[in-house]
C-alpha positions as CSV (number, residue, x, y, z in Angstrom):
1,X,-184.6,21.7,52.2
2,X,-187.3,23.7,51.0
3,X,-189.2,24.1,54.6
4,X,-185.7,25.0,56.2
5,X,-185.2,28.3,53.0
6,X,-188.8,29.1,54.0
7,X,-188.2,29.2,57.7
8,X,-185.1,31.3,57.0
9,X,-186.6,33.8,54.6
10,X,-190.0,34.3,57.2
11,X,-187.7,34.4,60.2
12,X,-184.1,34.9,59.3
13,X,-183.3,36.5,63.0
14,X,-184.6,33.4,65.3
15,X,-182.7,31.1,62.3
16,X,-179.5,32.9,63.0
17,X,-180.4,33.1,67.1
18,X,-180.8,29.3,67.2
19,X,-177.5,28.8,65.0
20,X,-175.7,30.7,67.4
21,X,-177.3,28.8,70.4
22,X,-176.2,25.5,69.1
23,X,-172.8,26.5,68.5
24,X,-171.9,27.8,71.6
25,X,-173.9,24.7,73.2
26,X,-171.0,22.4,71.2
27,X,-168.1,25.1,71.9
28,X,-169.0,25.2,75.6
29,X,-169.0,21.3,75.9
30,X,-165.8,20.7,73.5
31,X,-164.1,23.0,76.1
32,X,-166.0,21.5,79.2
33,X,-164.2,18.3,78.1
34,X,-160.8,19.4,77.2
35,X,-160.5,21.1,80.6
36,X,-162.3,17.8,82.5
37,X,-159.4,15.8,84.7
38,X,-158.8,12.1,82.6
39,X,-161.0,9.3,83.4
40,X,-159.2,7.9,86.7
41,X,-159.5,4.3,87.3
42,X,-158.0,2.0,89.4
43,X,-155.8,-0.8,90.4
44,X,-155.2,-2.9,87.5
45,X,-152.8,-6.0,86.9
46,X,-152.8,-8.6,83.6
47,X,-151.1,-11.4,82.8
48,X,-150.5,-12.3,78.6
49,X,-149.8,-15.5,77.9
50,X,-150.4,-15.2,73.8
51,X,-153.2,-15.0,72.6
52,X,-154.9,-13.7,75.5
53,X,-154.6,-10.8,78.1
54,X,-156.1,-12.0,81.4
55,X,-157.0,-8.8,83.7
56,X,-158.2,-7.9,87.2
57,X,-159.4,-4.3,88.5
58,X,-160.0,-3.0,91.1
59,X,-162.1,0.7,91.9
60,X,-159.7,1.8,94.3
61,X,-157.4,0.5,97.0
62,X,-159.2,1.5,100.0
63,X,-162.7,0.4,101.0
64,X,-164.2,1.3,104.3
65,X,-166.0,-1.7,106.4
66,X,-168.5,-3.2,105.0
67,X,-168.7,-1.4,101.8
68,X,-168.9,-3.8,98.5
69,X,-165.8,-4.6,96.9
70,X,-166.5,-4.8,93.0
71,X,-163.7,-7.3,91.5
72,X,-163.7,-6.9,87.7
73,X,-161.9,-10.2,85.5
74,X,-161.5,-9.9,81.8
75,X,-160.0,-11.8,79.1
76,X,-159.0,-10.2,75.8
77,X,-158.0,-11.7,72.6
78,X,-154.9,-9.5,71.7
79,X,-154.0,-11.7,68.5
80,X,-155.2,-10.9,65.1
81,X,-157.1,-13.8,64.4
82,X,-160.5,-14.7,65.9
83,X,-160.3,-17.3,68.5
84,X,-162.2,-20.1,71.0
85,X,-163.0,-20.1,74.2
86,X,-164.6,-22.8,75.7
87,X,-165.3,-24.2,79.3
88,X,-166.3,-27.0,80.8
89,X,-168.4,-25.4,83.6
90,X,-169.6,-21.9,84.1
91,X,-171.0,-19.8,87.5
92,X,-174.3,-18.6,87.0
93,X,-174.9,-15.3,89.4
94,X,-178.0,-13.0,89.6
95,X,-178.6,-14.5,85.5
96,X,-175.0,-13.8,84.2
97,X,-172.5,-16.3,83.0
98,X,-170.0,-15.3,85.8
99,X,-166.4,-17.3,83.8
100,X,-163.8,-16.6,86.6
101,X,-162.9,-17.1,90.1
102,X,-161.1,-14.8,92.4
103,X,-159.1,-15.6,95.7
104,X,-159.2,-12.7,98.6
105,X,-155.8,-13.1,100.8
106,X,-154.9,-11.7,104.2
107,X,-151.7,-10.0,104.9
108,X,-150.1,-13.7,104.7
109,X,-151.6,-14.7,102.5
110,X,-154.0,-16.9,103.7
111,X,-157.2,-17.2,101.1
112,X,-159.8,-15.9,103.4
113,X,-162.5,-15.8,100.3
114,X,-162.6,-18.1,97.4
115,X,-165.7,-17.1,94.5
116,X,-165.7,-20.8,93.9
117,X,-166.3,-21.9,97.1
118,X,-169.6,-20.1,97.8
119,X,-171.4,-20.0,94.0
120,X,-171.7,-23.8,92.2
121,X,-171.0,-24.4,89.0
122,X,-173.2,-25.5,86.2
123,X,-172.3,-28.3,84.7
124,X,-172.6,-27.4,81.2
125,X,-169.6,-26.6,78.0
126,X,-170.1,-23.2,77.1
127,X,-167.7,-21.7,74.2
128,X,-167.3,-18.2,73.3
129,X,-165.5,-16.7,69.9
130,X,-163.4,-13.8,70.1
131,X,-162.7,-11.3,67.5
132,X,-159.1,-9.5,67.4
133,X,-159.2,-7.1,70.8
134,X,-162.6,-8.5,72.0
135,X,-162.7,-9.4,75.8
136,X,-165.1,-11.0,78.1
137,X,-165.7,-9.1,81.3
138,X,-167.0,-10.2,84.5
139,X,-167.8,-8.1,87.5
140,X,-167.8,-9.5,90.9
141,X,-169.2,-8.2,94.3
142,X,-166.9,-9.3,97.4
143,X,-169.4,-8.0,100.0
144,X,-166.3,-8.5,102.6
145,X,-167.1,-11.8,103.9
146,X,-164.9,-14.7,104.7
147,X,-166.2,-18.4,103.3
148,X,-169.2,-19.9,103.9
149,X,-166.6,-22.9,105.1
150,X,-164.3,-20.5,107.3
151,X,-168.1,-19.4,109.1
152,X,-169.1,-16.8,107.0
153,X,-168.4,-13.3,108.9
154,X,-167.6,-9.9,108.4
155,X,-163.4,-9.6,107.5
156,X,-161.7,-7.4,109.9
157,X,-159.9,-4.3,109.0
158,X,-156.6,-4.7,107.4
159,X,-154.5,-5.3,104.5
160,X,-155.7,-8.0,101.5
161,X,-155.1,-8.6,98.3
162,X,-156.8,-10.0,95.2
163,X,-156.1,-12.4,92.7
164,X,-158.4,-13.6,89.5
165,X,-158.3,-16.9,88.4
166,X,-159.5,-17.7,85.0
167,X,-160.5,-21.6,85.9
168,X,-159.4,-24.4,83.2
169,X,-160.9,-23.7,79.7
170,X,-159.7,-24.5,76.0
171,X,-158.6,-22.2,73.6
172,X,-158.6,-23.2,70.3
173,X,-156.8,-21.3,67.3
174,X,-157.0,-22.3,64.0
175,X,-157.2,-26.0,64.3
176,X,-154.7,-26.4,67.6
177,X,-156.5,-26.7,70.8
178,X,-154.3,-26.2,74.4
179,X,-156.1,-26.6,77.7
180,X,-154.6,-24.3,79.7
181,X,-155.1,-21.9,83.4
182,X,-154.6,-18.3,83.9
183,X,-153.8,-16.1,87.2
184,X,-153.6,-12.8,87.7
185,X,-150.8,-11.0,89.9
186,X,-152.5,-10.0,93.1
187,X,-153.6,-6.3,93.7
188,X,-153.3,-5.2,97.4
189,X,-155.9,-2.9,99.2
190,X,-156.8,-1.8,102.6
191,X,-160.0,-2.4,104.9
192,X,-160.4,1.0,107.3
């Protein structure tokens, strides 16, 4: 405190010149956000079945051809307790625990891409707590291919839709454990 009352009595104008600097840095970025548009994101559909929220999102609903398709899974604890999570087998992609699966379906809903079909499992029990509102979230590149089993080519332009899957896991609260599946309501989007 001392150096700051000598720096103001030796140079009281640059002291008062930087204050006024830093406050119209903070008022000019307070009012840069207030007029900013809202975060947009996109496509997003959940399923609850108590105590979890079990969610899939999309970036947007349009992709051009070829362009990655990032499929996002979560699972939230939306109860007030912590909880258990635990599964039998896990993906294992580019070093991440990858916990889900997604389906891709054409306009008739024919699964043209399954995540499980073309990553193996590992055969290993992995549990994860969860605090009140915590969530695991996965993200998941769908380079627009078909399966490896269906040949493995480019998908043509048209109409799809999504679907997560959260595979068969145990949840245990307090001391009841259910076995139990989740799946997401599909989210349509176009190939151009």
């Amino acid at each position: 405190m001392s150096h700051f009352r000598s720096l103001l009595a030796k140079h009281p104008l640059r002291v008062a010149l930087l204050v006024t600097i830093v406050v119209a840095i903070v008022a000019t970025s307070a009012f840069a956000f207030w007029l900013s548009p809202p975060h947009k994101s996109g496509p997003k559909a959940s399923t609850v079945s108590q105590p979890l929220e079990f969610t899939i999102e999309l970036d947007k609903t349009e992709f051009q051809q070829g362009e990655d398709v990032t499929v996002r899974l979560s699972l939230r604890n939306i109860s007030n307790e912590t909880i258990t999570v635990a599964w039998p087998n896990y993906h294992i992609y580019e070093g991440m625990v990858m916990y889900f699966n997604f389906n891709v379906l054409d306009e008739n809903g024919t699964v043209v891409y399954a995540w499980k079909m073309n990553y193996g499992y590992a055969q290993a029990f992995i549990t994860r707590p969860l605090e009140p509102n915590e969530e695991i979230t996965n993200a998941y590149p769908w380079h627009q291919l078909t399966d490896l089993a269906l040949g493995s080519g480019q998908v043509p332009e048209g109409s799809y839709s999504v679907r997560g899957l959260s595979r068969l896991f145990e949840l245990t609260v307090g001391n009841q454990k259910t076995k139990m599946t989740l799946e997401t309501p599909t989210i349509a989007f176009t190939i151009t």
